[in-house]
C-alpha positions, 0 to 999 in steps of 0.5 A: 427286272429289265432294264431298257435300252438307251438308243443313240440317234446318229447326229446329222452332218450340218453339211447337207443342210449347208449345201442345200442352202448353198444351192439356194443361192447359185452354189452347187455341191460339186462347185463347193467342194471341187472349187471353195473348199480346200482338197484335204477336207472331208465332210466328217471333219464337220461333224466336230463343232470346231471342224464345222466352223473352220469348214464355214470360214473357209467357204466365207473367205473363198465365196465372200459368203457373210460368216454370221449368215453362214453360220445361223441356219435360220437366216438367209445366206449374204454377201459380204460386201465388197465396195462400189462396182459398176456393171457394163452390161447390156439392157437384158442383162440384169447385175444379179446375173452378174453377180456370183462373177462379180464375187468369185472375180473379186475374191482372186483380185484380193489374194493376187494383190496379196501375193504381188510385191512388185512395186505399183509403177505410176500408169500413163492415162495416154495409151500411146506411152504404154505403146512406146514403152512396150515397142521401145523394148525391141518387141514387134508390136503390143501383143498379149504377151508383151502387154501382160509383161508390162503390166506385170512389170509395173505392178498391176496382176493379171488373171483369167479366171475359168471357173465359175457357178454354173448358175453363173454369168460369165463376163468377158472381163473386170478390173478393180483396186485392191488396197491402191492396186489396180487388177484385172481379171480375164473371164472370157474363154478364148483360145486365140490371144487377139481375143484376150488382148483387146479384152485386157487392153480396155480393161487397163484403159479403165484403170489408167482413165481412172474409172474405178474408185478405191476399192471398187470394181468394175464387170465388162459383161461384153466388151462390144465397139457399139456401146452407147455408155461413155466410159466403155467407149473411152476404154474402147478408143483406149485400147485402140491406141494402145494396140494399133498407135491409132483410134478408129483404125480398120484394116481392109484386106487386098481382096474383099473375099480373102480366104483365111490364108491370105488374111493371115499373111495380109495380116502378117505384112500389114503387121510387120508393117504398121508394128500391130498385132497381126491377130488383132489385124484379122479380127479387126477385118472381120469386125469391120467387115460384119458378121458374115465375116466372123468365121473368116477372121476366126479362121485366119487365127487359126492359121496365125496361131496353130498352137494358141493357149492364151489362157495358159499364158495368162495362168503361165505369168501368174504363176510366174509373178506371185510370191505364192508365200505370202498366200496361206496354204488353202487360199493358194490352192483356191486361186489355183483352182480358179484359174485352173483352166478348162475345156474351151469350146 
């Protein structure tokens, strides 16, 4: 009598279908495991039932995935929901571009409320007092670093965020409240700090002029002077302000054709002078002046700013300001990675 043989099929890992799902929706396997996923795991580890859900909540948590569409295979993949949001775009910019931004930002706003205890100070809807309180200090002007350290200091955390889906678009910046705190979250490369610091003086001009509702957010796709929309334009005329104790300043050079060494100690001068950023000097030139001018004004920070690294500051002050303890282990590493930065161009 022979007896037959039982032949066991391997079980498939649920995480090739995951990821083919995941990459339906904008979600790259490298992303998912480089970025969402903590670095202990391993795709064996859901081939156990109770592996694979942790594997799910976790991607639920970090990608603001809805776990219930995660979890049947059956059904299209969805997005928590996560408040009212206002898109500043321009017209052939359409908000599902904008969308993966929108989450992975909103995601690093919560667990940076989260791990923030500084108390939230009242802000000023007049940006010449923020200006009085940082100049009052004994600091030159109001530049990226003494802006970042006010807000900080008043209760309000400040991020860059590097990493982004490559399906994604990446916004210059965003601002929201998380449970009554305001935060903003920084998305442009930039290596120079002007750059960043008018991007973060209009986003605190959205918070302090009230433009974002309780729990909501707000993406700056461009920050861009020319906006028709009213808010951006308040934002705008706000961080003018902020920065320079005037709206609508512009600063001309003494020669209309300066090269980049003479804009940087006209800059300079002018800077010391008038207590405004020097940086924010050259690139308000360059603006004024039209685009052919965009490479002068870029070549002026260099001179400036010969070792610049806005982003790390930016990544240097969170790291300094959170109390990474409130934060479970798998969180603290996503915002870590989130904020982790990258080759600038």
């Amino acid at each position: 009598m022979q007896v037959g043989r039982l032949i066991v099929l391997p079980q498939l890992n649920p995480m090739k279908p995951l990821y083919r799902r995941l990459r339906e929706v904008g979600l790259s396997q490298d992303f998912v495991k480089k970025t969402a996923l903590p670095s202990w795991w391993e795709d064996d580890i859901a081939s156990n039932p109770a592996g694979y859900a942790q594997g799910l909540m976790l991607l639920s948590r970090h990608l603001g995935l809805d776990l219930r569409s995660l979890q049947e295979e059956s059904t299209p993949l969805r997005l928590r929901d996560f408040g009212t949001c206002k898109f500043k775009k321009r017209a052939d910019v359409s908000e599902d571009e904008l969308l993966l931004a929108r989450v992975m930002a909103t995601r690093a706003a919560q667990l940076a409320a989260e791990a923030t205890t500084t108390p939230l100070a009242s802000l000023p809807e007049n940006a010449e007092d923020i200006r009085q309180q940082i100049l009052s200090g004994g600091a030159p002007w109001v530049g990226l670093a003494e802006l970042l350290d006010w807000c900080w200091s008043a209760g309000i955390p400040v991020l860059h965020l590097d990493h982004f889906p490559k399906s994604a678009r990446r916004p210059d910046g965003f601002a929201a409240r998380v449970h009554g705190r305001p935060v903003i979250v920084l998305c442009r490369r930039a290596k120079f700090s002007a750059w960043l610091l008018f991007i973060l003086a209009h986003e605190l001009g959205h918070i302090a002029l009230n433009h974002i509702t309780e729990d909501g957010a707000l993406v700056d796709d461009y920050v861009d002077d020319a906006s028709l929309d009213v808010e951006e334009q308040q934002a705008n005329a706000f961080a003018e302000e902020l920065l320079t104790g005037q709206r609508g300043k512009r600063f001309m050079a003494a020669d209309r054709w300066p090269k980049a060494q003479q804009l940087a100690d006209d800059a300079r001068q002018l800077g010391r002078q008038s207590m405004v950023d020097p940086g924010h000097i050259a690139l308000n030139y360059a603006h004024s002046m039209g685009a052919e001018f965009y490479p002068l004004g870029a070549a002026a920070l260099k001179v400036l700013e010969p070792e610049a690294d806005a982003i790390g500051l930016v990544r240097e002050k969170m790291a300094e300001r959170l109390d990474w303890s409130r934060l479970p282990e798998d969180s603290s590493e996503f915002l870590l990675r989130v904020t982790q930065q990258g080759s600038t161009p």
